[in-house]
Structure formats: C-alpha cells, structure tokens
C-alpha positions in Angstrom: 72.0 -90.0 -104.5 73.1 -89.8 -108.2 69.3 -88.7 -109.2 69.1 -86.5 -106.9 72.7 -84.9 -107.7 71.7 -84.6 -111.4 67.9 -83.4 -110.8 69.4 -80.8 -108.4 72.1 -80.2 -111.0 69.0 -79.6 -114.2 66.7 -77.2 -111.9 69.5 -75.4 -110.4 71.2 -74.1 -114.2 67.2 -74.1 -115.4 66.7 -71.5 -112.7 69.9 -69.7 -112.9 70.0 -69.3 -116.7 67.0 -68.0 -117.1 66.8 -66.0 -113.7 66.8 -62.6 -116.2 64.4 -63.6 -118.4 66.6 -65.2 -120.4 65.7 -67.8 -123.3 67.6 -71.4 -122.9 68.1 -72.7 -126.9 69.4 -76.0 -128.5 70.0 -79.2 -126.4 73.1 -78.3 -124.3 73.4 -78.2 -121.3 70.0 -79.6 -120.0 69.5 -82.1 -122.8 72.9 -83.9 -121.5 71.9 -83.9 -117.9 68.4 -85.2 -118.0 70.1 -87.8 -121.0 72.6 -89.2 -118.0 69.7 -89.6 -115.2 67.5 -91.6 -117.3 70.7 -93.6 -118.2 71.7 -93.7 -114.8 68.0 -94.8 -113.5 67.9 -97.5 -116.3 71.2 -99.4 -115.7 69.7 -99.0 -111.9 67.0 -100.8 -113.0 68.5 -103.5 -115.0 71.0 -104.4 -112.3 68.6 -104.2 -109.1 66.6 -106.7 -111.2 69.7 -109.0 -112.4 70.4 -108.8 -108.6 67.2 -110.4 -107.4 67.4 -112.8 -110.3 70.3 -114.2 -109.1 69.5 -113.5 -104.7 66.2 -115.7 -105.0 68.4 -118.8 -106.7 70.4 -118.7 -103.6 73.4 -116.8 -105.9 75.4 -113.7 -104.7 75.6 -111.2 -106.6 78.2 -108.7 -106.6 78.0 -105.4 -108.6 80.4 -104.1 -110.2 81.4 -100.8 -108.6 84.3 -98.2 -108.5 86.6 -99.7 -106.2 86.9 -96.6 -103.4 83.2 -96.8 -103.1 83.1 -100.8 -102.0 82.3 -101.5 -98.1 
C-alpha cells in the first residue's frame, strides 16, 4: 500500500508541476519520494526474508510495527 501511496504520490506532482509546460530542476521533491520507496521496498525485502528464515526453523517471527497498526 505504501508503494503504491508514494508511486501515486511521484506521478501525481510529475504531472501537476509540469502540466504548463513547466521545467522540474534539482532533486526536490521527486528525488526524496522515489529515495523513500526504494528504502521502503528494501527494508520490505530484508524483513519478508528474515521472516522466512526464522518461519521454516519452526520460529515466530514477529515484526516490529507501529503499535495502532497491530491485529
């Protein structure tokens, strides 16, 4: 949901910036945005693997999480 929250966020100032023909310069704001979603995606990746590590030796594994947002 985050990825596609931050994608949506990257296209939707790429397309309304430049709607007028306008020229984006330097690295803010879409060099921050698309900097977050690969952090995000890589810390996904890193804990869904840590997480099967430890589920096939029988282990639970509980992630860390924001504590409004645990079931």
């Amino acid at each position: 949901m985050l990825t596609l929250l931050l994608l949506g966020a990257h296209f939707g100032l790429l397309f309304g910036l430049t709607r007028d023909g306008g020229q984006i310069e330097g690295f803010f704001p879409f060099g921050l945005i698309v900097c977050t979603w690969l952090v995000v995606t890589l810390l996904h990746l890193i804990v869904s693997v840590v997480g099967l590590v430890r589920a096939s030796g029988g282990r639970v594994f509980q992630v860390p999480a924001i504590p409004f947002l645990k079931a």
